[in-house]
C-alpha positions in Angstrom: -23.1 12.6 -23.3 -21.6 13.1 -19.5 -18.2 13.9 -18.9 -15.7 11.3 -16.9 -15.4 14.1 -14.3 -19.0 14.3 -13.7 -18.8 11.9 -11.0 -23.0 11.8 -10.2 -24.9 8.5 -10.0 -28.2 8.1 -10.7 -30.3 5.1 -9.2 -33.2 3.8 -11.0 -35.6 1.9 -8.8 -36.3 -1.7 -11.1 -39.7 -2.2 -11.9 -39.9 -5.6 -11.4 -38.3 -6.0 -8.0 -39.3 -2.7 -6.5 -35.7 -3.1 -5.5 -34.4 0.7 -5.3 -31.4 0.4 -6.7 -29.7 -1.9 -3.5 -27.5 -4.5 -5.3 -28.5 -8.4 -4.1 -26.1 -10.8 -3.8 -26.0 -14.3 -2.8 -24.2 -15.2 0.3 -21.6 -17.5 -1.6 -20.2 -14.1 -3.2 -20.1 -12.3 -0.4 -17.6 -15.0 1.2 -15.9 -15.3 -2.0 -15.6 -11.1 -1.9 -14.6 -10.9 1.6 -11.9 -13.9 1.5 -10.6 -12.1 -1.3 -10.3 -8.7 0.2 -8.5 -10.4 3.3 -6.2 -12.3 0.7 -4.8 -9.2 -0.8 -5.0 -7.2 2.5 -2.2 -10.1 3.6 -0.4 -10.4 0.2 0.0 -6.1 0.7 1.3 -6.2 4.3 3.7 -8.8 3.0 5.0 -6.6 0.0 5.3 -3.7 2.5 7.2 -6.0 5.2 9.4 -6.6 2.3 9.9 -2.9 1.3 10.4 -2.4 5.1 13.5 -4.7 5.7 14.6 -3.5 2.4 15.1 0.1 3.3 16.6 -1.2 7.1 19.2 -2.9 5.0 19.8 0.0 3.1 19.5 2.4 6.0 22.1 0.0 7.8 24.5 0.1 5.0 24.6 3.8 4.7 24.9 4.2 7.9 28.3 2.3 7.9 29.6 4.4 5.0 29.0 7.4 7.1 30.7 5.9 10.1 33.3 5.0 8.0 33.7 8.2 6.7 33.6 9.9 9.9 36.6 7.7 11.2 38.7 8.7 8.6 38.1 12.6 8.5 38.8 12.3 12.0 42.1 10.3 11.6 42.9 13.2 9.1 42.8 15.6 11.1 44.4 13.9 14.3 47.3 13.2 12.0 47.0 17.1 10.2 46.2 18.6 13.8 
């Protein structure tokens, strides 16, 4: 019994095809495969667009909290100075 951490492959040539282990598939599935790799490959740079304006928004907002508190410290000690 092999362990999941041996990570080895072994290729058995087919006896029928003389085939050497290289994996045939039909031209159909290799469209299907690729327009499906491009699908996701969009639907991922659109979930990380998202998370990008996300953390702008969030960057923006802290960024006014600081300001804000800024102003006021320095009011404090205009009016303390």
């Amino acid at each position: 019994m092999k362990s999941i951490e041996d990570l080895t492959e072994q290729v058995l040539q087919c006896t029928q095809c003389k085939s050497e282990g290289e994996i045939m598939i039909d031209q159909d599935r290799m469209k299907s495969i690729k327009i499906e790799r491009h699908l996701l490959t969009v639907k991922h740079i659109k979930h990380l667009e998202e998370e990008i304006s996300k953390l702008m928004k969030q960057k923006a907002e802290l960024q006014d909290q600081v300001d804000r508190y800024v102003d006021k410290e320095m009011k404090n000690d205009t009016k303390t100075g």
